[in-house]
Every structure is written in structure tokens, then in C-alpha cells.
N, C-alpha and C positions, 0 to 999 in steps of 0.2 A: 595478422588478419588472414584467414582462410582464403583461398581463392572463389573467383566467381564460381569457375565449374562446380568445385564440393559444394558452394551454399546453394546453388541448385540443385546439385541431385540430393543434397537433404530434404528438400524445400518437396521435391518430386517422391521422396520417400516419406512424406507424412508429418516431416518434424513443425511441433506448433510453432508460434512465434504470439508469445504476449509481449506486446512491445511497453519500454521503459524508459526511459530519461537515461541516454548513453549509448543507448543500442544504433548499430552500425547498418547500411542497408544501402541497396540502389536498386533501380528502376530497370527491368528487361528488355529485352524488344521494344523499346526506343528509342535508340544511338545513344542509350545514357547508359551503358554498363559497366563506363570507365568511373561513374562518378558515383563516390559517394557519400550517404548524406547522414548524418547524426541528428535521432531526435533530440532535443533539447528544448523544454518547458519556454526559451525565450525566440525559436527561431523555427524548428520541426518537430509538432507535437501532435499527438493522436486525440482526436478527439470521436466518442463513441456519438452516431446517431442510429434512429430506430433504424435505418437502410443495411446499418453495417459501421463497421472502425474505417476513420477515413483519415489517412496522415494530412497535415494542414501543413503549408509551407508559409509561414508568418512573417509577412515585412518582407517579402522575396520580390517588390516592385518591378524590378527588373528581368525576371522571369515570366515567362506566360504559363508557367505551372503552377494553379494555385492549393490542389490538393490531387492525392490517385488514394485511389483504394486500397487496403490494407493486402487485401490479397496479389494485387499487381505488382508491389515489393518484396524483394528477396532479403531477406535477413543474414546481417555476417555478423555472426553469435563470436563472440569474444574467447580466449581461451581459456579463462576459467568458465564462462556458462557453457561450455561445450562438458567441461571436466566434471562439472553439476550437472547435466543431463545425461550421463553415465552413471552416474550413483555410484551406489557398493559395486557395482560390478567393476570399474576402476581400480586397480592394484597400485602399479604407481606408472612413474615417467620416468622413461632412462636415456639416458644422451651419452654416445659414446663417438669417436673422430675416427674417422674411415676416410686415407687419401687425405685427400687438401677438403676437407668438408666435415658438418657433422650431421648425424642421424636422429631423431628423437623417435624413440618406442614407446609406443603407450599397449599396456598391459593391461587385458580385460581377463575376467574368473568369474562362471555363473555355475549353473549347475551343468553346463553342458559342457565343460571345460575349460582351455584358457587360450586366449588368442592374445596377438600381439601383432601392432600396426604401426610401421614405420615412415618418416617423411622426414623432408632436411628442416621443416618448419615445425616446431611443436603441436599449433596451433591445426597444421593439417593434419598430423598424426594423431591428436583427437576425433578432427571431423570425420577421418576415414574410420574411425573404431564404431562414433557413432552411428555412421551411413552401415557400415556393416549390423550394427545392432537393431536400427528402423526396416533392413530389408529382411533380416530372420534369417538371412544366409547362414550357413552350418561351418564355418571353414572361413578363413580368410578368403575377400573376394573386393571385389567394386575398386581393386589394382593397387590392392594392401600387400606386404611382403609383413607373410606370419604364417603360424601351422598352429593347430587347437591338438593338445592334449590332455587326456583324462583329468581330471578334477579328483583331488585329493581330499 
């Protein structure tokens, strides 16, 4: 799972979120940022009305939260919908051991070149390729270790 910071500064960089049965998410600026919550058709489920998408928290008696606004929740996109919101620009994912640890690279190719964006978690080394691809940055940036060149 991505960390809070990247699923906010995706969430700050534009990225949608159509929420699904699976999808992962918590609540900000609440004291609830540790926690979080999975829709699921039997327990947190998105229900659209004319105001707007409003997450429903179902048979949660014991909470005083009975629903928040679609917008007030932060999405933590799973590693493959990260790897599908990259498209063709996606090359692949390379994992190699550096020290007592390992590194995953995720390798991006558009027409402006090729970048490469590394993290000890795969799943962040997606989200930073993405965050880089939402800001239009030219170069590795937003605390990616990668360098763009020419496109063959």
C-alpha cells in the first residue's frame, strides 16, 4: 500500500478516483489518517445522490460517522491500479538488492523520453512515476531518483 503522503500528493495532483468494491482509502484532517477503510458492497459503499458521491458507512453503530463526502477521502490506489493508470507509458518493473534491502524501478517511455522511479516498495515506485506523470514535470522530480533520456 502506498503511503499517506504519495496518496495525497496524487489526490493534490488531479488524480480521479471512481471508487469500486476493494478500493482502499482514509479520511484526512480528522485524527483518522492512521485508519483505513475498504469499500465493500456489505459494510463501505458509495452511494451516488443528486448533491454528489457520498461514501456510506453501513451497520457502523458504533461509530458516529455515518457517511463523508467522496471528495474528503483520500484514495490508496492498489499496485496494480497505479500500474493501469500509467498505460503504455509503463515499460516494466525491475527489483534489484542494494545493501541489506531492495529497490523496485518502475520504468516509464513516452515521446519525451524515458524516466525511471525508484522506491524500497513497488507500490511507491509506481505512485511516484504516476505523481510525476499528473505534474508534467520534464525530469525526474517530486523525490524520484531517475534521469530522462532520448526516446528511441
Amino acid at each position: 500500500m502506498i503511503s499517506v503522503d504519495l496518496a495525497l500528493q496524487l489526490k493534490t495532483a488531479g488524480l480521479e478516483w471512481h471508487p469500486v468494491s476493494g478500493d482502499r482509502f482514509f479520511i484526512p484532517d480528522r485524527d483518522m489518517d492512521e485508519d483505513v477503510f475498504t469499500l465493500s458492497d456489505m459494510t463501505v459503499e458509495v452511494h451516488d445522490h443528486p448533491t454528489g458521491r457520498v461514501i456510506g458507512f453501513n451497520g457502523t453503530t458504533e461509530w458516529a460517522l455515518d457517511a463523508v463526502d467522496q471528495p474528503e477521502a483520500c484514495w490508496l490506489p492498489a499496485e496494480h491500479q497505479l500500474r493501469e493508470l500509467l498505460g503504455e507509458r509503463f515499460t516494466r518493473l525491475e527489483r534489484r538488492d542494494v545493501g541489506d534491502g531492495v529497490v523496485h524501478r518502475v520504468l516509464l517511455l513516452d515521446e519525451r523520453g524515458a524516466d525511471a522511479f525508484e522506491a524500497a516498495d513497488p507500490a511507491d515506485a509506481y505512485a511516484r512515476a504516476l505523481l510525476h506523470h499528473l505534474s508534467g514535470a520534464p525530469g525526474g522530480s517530486s523525490g524520484t531518483t531517475g534521469s530522462r533520456t532520448a526516446a528511441t
